[in-house]
FINUTI-905374 format. One record per residue (C-alpha): chain; z, y negated, x negated; residue number from 1; residue in one letter. Coordinates in steps of 0.02 Angstrom, whole numbers. Layout:
% FINUTI-905374
chain = A&pz = Z&py = Y&px = X&n = NUM&res = A
...
//
This chain:
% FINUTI-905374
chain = A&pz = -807&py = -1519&px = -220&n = 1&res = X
chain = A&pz = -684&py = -1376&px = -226&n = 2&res = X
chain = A&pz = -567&py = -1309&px = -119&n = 3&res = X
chain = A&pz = -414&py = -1186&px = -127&n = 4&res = X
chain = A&pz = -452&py = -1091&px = 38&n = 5&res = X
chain = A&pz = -339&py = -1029&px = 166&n = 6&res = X
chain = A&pz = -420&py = -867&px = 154&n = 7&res = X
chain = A&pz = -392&py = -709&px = 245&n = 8&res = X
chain = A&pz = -247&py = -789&px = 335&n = 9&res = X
chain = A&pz = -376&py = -899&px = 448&n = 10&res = X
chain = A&pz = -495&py = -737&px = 465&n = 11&res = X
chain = A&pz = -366&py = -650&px = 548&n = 12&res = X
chain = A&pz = -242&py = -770&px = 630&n = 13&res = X
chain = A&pz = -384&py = -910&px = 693&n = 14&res = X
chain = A&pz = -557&py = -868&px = 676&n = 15&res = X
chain = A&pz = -571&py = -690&px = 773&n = 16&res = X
chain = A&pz = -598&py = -712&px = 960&n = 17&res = X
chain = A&pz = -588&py = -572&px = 1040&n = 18&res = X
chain = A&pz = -754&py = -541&px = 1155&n = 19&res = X
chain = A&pz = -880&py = -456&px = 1261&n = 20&res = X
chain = A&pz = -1017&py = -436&px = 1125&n = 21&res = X
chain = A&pz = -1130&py = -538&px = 1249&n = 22&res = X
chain = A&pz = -1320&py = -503&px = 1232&n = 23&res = X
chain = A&pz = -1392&py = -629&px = 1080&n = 24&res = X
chain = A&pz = -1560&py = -640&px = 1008&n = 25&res = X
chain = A&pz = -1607&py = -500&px = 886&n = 26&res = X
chain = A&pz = -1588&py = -502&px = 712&n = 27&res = X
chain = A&pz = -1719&py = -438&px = 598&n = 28&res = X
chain = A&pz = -1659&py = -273&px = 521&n = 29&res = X
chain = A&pz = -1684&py = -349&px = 331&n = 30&res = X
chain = A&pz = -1583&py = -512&px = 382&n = 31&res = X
chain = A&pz = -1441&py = -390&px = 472&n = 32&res = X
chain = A&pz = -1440&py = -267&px = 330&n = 33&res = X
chain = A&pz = -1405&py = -435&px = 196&n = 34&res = X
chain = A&pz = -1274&py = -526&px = 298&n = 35&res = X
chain = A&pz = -1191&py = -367&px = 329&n = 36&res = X
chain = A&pz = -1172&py = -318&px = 146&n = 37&res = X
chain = A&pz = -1135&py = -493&px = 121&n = 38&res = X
chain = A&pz = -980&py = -479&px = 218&n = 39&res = X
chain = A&pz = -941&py = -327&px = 158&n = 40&res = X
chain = A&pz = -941&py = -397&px = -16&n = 41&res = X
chain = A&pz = -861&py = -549&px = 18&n = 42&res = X
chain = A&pz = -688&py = -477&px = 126&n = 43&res = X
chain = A&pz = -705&py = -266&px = 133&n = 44&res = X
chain = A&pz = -548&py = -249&px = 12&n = 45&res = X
chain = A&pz = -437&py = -341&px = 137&n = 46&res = X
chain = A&pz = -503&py = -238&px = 285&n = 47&res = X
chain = A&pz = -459&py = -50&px = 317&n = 48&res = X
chain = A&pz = -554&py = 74&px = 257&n = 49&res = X
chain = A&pz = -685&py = 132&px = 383&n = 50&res = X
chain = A&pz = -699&py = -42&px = 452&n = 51&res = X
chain = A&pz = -888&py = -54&px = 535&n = 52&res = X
chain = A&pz = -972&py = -227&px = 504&n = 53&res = X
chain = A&pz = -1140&py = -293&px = 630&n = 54&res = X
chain = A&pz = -1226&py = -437&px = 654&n = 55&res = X
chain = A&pz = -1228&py = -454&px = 840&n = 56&res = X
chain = A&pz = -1359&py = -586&px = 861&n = 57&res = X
chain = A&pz = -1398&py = -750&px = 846&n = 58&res = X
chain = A&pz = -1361&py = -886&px = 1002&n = 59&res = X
chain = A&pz = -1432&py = -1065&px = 1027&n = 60&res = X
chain = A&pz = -1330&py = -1200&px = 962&n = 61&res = X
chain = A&pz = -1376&py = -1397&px = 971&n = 62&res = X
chain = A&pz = -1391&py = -1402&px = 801&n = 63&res = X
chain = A&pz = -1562&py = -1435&px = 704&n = 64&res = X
chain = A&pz = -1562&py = -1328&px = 557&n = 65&res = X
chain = A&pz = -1468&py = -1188&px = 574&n = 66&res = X
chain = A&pz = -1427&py = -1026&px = 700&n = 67&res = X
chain = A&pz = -1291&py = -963&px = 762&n = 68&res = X
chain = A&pz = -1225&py = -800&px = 754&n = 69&res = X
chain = A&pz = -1100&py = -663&px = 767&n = 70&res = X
chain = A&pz = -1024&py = -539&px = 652&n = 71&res = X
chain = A&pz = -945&py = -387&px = 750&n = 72&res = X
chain = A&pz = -793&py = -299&px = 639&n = 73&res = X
chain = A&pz = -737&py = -143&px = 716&n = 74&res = X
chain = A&pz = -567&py = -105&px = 612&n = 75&res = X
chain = A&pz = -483&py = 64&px = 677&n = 76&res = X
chain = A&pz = -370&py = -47&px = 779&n = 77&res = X
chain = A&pz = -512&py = -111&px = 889&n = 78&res = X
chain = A&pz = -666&py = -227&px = 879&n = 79&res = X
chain = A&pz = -667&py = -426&px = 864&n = 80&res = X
chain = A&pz = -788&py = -550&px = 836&n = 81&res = X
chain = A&pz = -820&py = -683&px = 706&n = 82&res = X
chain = A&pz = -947&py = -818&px = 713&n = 83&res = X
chain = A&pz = -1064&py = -893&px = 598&n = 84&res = X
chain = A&pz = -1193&py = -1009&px = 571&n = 85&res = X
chain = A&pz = -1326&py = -1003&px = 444&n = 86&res = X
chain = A&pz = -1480&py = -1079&px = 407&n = 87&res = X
chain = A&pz = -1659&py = -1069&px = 472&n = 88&res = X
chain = A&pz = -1708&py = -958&px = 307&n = 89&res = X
chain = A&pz = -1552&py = -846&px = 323&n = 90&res = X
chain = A&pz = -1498&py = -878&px = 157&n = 91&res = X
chain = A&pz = -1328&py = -1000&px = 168&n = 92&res = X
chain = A&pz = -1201&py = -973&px = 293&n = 93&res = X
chain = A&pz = -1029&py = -1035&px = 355&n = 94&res = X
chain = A&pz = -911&py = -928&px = 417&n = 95&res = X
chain = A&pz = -783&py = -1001&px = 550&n = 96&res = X
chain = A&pz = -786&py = -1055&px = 762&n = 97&res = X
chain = A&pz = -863&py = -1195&px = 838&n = 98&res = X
chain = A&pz = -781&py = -1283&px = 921&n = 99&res = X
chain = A&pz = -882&py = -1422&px = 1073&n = 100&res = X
chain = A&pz = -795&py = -1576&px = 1048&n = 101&res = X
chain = A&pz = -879&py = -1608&px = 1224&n = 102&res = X
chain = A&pz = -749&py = -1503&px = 1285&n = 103&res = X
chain = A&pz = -594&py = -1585&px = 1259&n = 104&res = X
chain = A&pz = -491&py = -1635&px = 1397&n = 105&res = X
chain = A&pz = -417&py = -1816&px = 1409&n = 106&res = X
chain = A&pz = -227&py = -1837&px = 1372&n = 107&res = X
chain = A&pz = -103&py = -1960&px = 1437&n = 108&res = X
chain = A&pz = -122&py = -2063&px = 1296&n = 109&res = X
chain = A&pz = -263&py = -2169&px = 1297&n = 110&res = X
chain = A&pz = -407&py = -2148&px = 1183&n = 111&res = X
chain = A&pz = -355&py = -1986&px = 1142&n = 112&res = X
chain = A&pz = -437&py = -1790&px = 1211&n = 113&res = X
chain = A&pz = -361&py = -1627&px = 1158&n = 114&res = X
chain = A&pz = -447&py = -1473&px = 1122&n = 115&res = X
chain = A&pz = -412&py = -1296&px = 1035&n = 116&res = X
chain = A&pz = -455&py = -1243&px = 873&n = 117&res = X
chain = A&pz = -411&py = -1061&px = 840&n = 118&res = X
chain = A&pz = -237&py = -1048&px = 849&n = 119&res = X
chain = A&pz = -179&py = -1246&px = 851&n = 120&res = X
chain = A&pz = -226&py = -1401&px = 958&n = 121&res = X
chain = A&pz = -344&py = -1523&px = 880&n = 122&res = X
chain = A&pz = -330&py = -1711&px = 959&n = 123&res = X
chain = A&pz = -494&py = -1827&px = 925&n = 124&res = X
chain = A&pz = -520&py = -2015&px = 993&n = 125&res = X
chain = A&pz = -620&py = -2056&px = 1114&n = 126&res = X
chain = A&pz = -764&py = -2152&px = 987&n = 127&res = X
chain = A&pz = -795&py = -1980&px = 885&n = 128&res = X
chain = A&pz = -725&py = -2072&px = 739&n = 129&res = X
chain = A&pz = -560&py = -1976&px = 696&n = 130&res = X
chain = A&pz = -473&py = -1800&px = 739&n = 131&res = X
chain = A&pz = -284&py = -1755&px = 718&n = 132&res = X
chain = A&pz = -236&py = -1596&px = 640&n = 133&res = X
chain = A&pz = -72&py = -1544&px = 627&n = 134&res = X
chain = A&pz = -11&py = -1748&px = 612&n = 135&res = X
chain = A&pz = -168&py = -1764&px = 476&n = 136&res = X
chain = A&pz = -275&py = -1894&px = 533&n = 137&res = X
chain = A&pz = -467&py = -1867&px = 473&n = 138&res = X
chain = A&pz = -574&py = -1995&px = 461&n = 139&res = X
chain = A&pz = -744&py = -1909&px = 531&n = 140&res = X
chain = A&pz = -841&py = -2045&px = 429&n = 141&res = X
chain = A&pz = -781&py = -1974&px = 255&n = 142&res = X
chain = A&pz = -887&py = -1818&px = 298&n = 143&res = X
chain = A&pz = -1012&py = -1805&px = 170&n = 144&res = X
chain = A&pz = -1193&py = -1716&px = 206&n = 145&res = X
chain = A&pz = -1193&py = -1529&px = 140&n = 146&res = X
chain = A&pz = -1344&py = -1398&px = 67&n = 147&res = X
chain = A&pz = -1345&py = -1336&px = 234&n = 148&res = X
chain = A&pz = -1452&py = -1443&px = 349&n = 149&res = X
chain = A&pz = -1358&py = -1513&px = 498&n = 150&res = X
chain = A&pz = -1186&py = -1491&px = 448&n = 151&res = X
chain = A&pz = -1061&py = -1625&px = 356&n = 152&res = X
chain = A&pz = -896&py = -1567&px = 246&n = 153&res = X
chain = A&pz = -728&py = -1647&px = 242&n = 154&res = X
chain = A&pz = -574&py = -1579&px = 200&n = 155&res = X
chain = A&pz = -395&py = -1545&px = 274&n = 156&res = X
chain = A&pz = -205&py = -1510&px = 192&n = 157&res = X
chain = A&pz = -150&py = -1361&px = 275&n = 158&res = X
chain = A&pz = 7&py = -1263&px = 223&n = 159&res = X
chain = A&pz = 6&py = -1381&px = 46&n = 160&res = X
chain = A&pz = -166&py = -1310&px = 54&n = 161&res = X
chain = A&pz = -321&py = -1405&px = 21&n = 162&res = X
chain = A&pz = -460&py = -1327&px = 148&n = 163&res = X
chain = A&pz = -629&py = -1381&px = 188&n = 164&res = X
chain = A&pz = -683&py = -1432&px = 365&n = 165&res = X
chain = A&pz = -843&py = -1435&px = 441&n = 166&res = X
chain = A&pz = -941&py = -1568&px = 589&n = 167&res = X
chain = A&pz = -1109&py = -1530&px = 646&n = 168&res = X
chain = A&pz = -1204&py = -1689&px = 574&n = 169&res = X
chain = A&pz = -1245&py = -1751&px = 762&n = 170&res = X
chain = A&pz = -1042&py = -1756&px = 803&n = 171&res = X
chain = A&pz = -1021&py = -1628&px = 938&n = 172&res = X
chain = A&pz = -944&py = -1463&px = 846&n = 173&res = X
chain = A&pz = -820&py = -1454&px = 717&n = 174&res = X
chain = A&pz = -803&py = -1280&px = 612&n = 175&res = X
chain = A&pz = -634&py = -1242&px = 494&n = 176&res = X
chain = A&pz = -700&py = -1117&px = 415&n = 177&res = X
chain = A&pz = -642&py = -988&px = 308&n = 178&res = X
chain = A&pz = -720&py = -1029&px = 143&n = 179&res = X
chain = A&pz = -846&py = -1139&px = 81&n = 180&res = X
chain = A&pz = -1047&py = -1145&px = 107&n = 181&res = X
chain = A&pz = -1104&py = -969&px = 23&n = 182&res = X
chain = A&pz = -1259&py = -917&px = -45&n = 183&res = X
chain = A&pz = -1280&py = -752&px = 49&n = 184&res = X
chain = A&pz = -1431&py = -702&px = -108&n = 185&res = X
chain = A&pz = -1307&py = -721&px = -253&n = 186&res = X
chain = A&pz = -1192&py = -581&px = -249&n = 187&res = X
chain = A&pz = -1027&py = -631&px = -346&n = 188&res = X
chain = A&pz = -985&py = -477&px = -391&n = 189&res = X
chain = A&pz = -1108&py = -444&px = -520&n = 190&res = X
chain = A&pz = -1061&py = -629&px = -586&n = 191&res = X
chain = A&pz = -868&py = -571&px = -607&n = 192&res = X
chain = A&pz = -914&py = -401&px = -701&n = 193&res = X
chain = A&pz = -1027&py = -499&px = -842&n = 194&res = X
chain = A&pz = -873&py = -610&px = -866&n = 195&res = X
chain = A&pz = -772&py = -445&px = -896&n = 196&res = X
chain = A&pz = -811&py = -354&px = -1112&n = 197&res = X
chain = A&pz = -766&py = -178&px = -1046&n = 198&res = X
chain = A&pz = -815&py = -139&px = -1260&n = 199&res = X
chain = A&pz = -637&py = -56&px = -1350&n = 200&res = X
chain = A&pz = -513&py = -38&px = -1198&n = 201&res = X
chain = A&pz = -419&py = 83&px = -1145&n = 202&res = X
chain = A&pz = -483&py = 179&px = -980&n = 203&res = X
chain = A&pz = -441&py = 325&px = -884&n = 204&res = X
chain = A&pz = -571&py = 420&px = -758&n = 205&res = X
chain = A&pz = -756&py = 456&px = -806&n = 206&res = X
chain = A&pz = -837&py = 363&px = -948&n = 207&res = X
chain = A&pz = -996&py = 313&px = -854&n = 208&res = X
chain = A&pz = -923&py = 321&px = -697&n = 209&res = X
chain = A&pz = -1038&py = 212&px = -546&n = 210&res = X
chain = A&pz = -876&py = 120&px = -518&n = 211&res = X
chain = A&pz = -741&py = 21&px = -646&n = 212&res = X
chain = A&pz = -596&py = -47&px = -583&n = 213&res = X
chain = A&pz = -509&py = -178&px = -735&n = 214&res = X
chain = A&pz = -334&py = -188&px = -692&n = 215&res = X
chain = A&pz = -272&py = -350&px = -754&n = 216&res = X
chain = A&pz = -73&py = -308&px = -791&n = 217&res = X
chain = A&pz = 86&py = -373&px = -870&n = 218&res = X
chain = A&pz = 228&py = -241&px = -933&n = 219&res = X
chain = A&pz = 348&py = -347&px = -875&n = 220&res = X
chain = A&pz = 308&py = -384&px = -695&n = 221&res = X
chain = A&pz = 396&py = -249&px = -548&n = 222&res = X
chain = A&pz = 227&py = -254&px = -450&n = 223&res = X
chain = A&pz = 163&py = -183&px = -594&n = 224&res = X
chain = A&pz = 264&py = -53&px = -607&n = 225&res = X
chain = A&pz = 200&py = 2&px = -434&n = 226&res = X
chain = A&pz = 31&py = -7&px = -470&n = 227&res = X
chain = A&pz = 52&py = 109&px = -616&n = 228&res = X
chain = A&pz = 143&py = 235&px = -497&n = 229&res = X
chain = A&pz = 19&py = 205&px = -364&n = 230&res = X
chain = A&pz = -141&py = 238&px = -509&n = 231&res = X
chain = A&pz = -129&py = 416&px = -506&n = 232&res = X
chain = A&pz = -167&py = 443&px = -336&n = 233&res = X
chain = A&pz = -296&py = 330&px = -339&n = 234&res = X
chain = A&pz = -381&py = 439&px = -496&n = 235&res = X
chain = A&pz = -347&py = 601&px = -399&n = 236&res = X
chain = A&pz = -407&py = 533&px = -234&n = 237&res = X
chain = A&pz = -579&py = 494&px = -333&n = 238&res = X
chain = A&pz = -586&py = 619&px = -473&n = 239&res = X
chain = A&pz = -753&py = 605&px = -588&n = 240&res = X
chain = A&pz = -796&py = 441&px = -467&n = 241&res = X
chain = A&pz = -711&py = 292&px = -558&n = 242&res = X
chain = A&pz = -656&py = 236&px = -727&n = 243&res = X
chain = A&pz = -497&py = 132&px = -725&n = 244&res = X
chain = A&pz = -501&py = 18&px = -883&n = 245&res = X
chain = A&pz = -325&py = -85&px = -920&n = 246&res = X
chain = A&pz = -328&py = -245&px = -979&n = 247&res = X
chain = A&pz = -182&py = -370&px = -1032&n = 248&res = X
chain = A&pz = -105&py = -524&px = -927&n = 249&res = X
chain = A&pz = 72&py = -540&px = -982&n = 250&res = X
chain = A&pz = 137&py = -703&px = -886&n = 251&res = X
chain = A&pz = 230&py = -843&px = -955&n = 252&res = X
chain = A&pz = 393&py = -826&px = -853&n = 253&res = X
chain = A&pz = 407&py = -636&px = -918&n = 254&res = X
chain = A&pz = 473&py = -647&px = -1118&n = 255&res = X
chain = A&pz = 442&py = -506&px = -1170&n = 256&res = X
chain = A&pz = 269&py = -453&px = -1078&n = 257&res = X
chain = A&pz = 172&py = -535&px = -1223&n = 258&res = X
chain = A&pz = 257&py = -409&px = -1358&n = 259&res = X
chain = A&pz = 208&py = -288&px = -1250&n = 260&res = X
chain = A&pz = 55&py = -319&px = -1224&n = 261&res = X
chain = A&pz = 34&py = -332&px = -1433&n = 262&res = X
chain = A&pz = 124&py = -168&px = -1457&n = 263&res = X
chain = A&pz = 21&py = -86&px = -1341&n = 264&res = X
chain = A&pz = -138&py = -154&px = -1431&n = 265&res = X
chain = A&pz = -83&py = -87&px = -1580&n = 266&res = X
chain = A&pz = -51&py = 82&px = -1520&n = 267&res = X
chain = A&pz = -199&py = 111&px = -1439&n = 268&res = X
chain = A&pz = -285&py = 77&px = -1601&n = 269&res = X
chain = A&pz = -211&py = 266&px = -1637&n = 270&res = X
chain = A&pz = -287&py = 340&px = -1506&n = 271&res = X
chain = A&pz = -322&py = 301&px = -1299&n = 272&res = X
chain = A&pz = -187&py = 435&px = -1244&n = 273&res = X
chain = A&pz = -64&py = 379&px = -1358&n = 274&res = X
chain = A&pz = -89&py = 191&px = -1244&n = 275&res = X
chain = A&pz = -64&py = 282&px = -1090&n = 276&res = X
chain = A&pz = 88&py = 352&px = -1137&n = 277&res = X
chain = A&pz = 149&py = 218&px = -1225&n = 278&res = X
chain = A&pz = 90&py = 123&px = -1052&n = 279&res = X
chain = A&pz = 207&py = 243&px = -958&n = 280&res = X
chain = A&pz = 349&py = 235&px = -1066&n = 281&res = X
chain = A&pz = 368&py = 50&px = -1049&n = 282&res = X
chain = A&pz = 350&py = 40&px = -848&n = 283&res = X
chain = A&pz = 473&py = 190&px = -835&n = 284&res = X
chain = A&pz = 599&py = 111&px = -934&n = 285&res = X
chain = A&pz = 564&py = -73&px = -882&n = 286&res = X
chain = A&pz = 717&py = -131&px = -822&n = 287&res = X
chain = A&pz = 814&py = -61&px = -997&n = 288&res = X
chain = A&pz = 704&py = -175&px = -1098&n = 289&res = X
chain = A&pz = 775&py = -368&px = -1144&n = 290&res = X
chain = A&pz = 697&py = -504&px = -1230&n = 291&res = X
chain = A&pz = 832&py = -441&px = -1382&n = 292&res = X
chain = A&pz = 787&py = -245&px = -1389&n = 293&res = X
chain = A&pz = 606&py = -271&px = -1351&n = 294&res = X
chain = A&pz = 534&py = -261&px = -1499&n = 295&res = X
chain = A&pz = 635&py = -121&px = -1577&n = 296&res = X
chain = A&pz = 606&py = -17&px = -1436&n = 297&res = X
chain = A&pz = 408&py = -45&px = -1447&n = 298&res = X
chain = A&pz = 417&py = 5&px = -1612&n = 299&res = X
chain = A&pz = 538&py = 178&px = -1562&n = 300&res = X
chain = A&pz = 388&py = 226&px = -1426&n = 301&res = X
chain = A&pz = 272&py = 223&px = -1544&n = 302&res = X
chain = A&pz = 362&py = 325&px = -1660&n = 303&res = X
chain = A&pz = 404&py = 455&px = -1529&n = 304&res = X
chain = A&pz = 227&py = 463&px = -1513&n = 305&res = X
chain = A&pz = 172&py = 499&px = -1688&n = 306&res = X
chain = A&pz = 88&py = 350&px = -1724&n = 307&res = X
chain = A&pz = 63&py = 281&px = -1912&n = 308&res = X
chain = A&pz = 214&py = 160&px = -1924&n = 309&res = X
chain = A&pz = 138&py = 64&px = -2063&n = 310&res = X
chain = A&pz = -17&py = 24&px = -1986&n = 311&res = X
chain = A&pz = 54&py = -7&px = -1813&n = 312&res = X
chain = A&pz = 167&py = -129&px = -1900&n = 313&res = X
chain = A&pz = 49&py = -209&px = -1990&n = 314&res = X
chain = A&pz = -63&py = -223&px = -1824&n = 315&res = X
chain = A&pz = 98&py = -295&px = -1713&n = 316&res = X
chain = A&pz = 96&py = -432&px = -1853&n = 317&res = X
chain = A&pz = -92&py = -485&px = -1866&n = 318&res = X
chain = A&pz = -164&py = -630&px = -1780&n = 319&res = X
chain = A&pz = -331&py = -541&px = -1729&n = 320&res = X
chain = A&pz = -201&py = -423&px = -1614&n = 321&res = X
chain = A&pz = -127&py = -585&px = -1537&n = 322&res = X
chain = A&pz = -301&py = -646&px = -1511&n = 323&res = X
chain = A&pz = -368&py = -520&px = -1427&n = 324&res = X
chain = A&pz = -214&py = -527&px = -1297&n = 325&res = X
chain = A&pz = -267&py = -696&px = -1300&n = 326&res = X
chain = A&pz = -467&py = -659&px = -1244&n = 327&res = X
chain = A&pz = -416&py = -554&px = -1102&n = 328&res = X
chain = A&pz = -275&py = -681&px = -1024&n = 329&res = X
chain = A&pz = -438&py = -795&px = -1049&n = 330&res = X
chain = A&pz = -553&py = -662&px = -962&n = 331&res = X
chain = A&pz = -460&py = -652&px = -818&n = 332&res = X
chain = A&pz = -417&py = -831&px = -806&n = 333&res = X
chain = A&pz = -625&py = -851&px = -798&n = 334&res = X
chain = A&pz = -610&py = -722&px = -653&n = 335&res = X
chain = A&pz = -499&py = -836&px = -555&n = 336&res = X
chain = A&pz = -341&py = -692&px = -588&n = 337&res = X
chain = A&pz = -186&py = -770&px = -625&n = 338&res = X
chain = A&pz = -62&py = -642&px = -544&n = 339&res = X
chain = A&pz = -20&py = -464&px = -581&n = 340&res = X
chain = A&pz = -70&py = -334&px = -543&n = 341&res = X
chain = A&pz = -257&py = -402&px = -494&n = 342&res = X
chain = A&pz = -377&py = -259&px = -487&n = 343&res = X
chain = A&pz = -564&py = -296&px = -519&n = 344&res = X
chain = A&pz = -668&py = -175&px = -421&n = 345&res = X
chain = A&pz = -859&py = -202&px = -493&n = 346&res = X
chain = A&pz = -841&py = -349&px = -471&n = 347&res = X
chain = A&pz = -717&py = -355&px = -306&n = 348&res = X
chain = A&pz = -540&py = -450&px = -355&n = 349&res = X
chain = A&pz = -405&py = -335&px = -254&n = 350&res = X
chain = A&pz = -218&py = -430&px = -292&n = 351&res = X
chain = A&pz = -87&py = -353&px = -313&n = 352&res = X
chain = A&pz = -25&py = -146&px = -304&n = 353&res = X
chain = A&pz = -98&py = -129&px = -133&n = 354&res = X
chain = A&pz = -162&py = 44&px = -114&n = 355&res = X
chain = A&pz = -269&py = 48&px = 36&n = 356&res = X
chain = A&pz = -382&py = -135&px = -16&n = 357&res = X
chain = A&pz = -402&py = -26&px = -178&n = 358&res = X
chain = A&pz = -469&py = 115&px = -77&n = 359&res = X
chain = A&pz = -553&py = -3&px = 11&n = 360&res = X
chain = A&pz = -642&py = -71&px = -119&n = 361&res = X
chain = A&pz = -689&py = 71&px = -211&n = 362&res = X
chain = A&pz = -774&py = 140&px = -49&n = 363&res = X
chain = A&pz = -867&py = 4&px = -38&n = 364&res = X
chain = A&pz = -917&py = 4&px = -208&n = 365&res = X
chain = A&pz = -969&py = 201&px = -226&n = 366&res = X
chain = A&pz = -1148&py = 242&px = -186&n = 367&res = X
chain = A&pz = -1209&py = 306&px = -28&n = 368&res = X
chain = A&pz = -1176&py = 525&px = -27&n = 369&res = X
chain = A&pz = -1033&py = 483&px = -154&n = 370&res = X
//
């Protein structure tokens, strides 16, 4: 079963309780050390930089087969909670509240109870058998069994949305979480960056560098156009630390991206400077270029840069250019990218030209001493 998830928007808005960081039972410094780098993998672009992450503890919950716990995120804006639960072996874990269905109150309507669930009211019948969410009614017996012991999956529209939702198997908690069951052991990261052929691009940075961040970018799209303004600073702010590799996703509601994307190809064949400032040239003068000019001007860029005409013309007509536009609108469609700018951090997708996730990111990605 898959699910389009609500995301950070529930992390932020829903899940977090604020709390007293009550006294829990200890975590084993191995088990804290995982989750926490887990977390860090899974969400530290979308958090500021110098956010603290720790596993709290774990608390009892009437629920055979798995713990509960409690990660502590201490943002420079103040410290909130997040709970968990994961199972007996540590290793898969669900992110999101319980909520005690014991809790509910009784309504004027009979047959029905009312409770909270992060920031809405949840309504469930008397019998256990159904909850209403935001007028969805959810039938608690479609709830199928999950890989985590004690805990059933259903699913709820949210937003035009499609989100999972979570019962313990005995009836007495629901969890909407914020994503799926994860395999804290598998680190998706290192799954993303074998998807990525970092062979024959063009880069900027240190060759070798501990971290690569792939921009996936179309010459078309405005946000783009910030991203490449915003790139220097990033390269300055980490000089000799990263190497930022480019790589093409013209989209199909832009005309002329895809020529763009070819022309660029093609002069980069002369030389990885030359594609920089060919890459320059075309974001400066973005909003001069039409669908009707596009391809002369391409061709006067690469002129102005010394290029050899014959070969770059022969190169904007081959079908082994288009292709290879082709494999890297594929690439990133493998990734799970399909907007622009998306920056791939080893591994970490950061949307869109948002300097401080980058930073983010990149932090988390350099080595310890760095």
């Amino acid at each position: 079963m898959r699910f389009k998830y609500l995301g950070l928007a529930i992390l932020t808005l829903s899940l977090f309780v604020a709390g007293s960081f009550a006294s829990a039972e200890e975590v084993s410094k191995e088990e804290s050390e995982r989750l926490t780098a887990f977390f860090k993998n899974r969400y530290g672009a979308k958090m500021p930089p110098g956010t603290a992450i720790e596993v709290v503890g774990y608390d009892d919950v009437a629920i055979e087969g798995v713990k509960k716990g409690t990660f502590k995120v201490s943002a420079p804006n103040g410290a909130q909670e997040l709970e968990f639960i994961v199972g007996v072996d540590g290793k898969l874990i669900l992110l999101g509240n319980l909520v005690d269905l014991s809790t509910f109150e009784a309504t004027e309507i009979k047959g029905l109870k009312k409770g909270s669930m992060g920031a809405g009211s949840v309504l469930a019948t008397d019998d256990g058998k159904h909850l209403i969410i935001s007028n969805e009614i959810i039938p608690l017996s479609g709830f199928e069994e999950t890989e985590l012991g004690g805990i059933k999956r259903g699913q709820i529209n949210r937003g035009g949305q499609v989100a999972p939702i979570f019962s313990s198997s005995n009836g007495q908690y629901l969890i909407l979480a914020i994503a799926d069951i994860i395999d804290t052991t598998v680190d998706p990261h290192q799954e993303a960056m074998e998807k990525i052929s970092l062979n024959d691009v063009p880069f900027k940075g240190t060759d070798g560098a501990k971290v690569t961040v792939v921009e996936y970018s179309d010459f078309q799209c405005p946000f783009c156009k910030r991203g490449k303004d915003m790139l220097p600073g990033i390269l300055k702010a980490y000089d000799g630390k990263i190497k930022v590799v480019f790589k093409q996703l013209p989209l199909p509601m832009h005309p002329w991206a895809k020529p763009a994307a070819v022309a660029s190809l093609c002069v980069y064949e002369q030389g990885n400077d030359k594609f920089w400032d060919f890459h320059d040239m075309v974001f400066d003068n973005q909003k001069q270029i039409t669908d009707e000019n596009a391809s002369e001007t391409f061709s006067g860029y690469a002129k102005e840069l010394g290029v050899d005409t014959a070969k770059y013309d022969a190169c904007v007509k081959s079908d082994q250019t288009a292709k290879k536009v082709a494999a890297e609108m594929a690439e990133a469609t493998a990734l799970g990218v399909s907007s622009t700018p998306t920056f791939v951090v080893n591994g970490m997708i950061v949307p869109g030209a948002n300097p401080q996730g980058l930073k983010s990111a990149i932090e988390l990605k350099l080595p310890e001493g760095s």
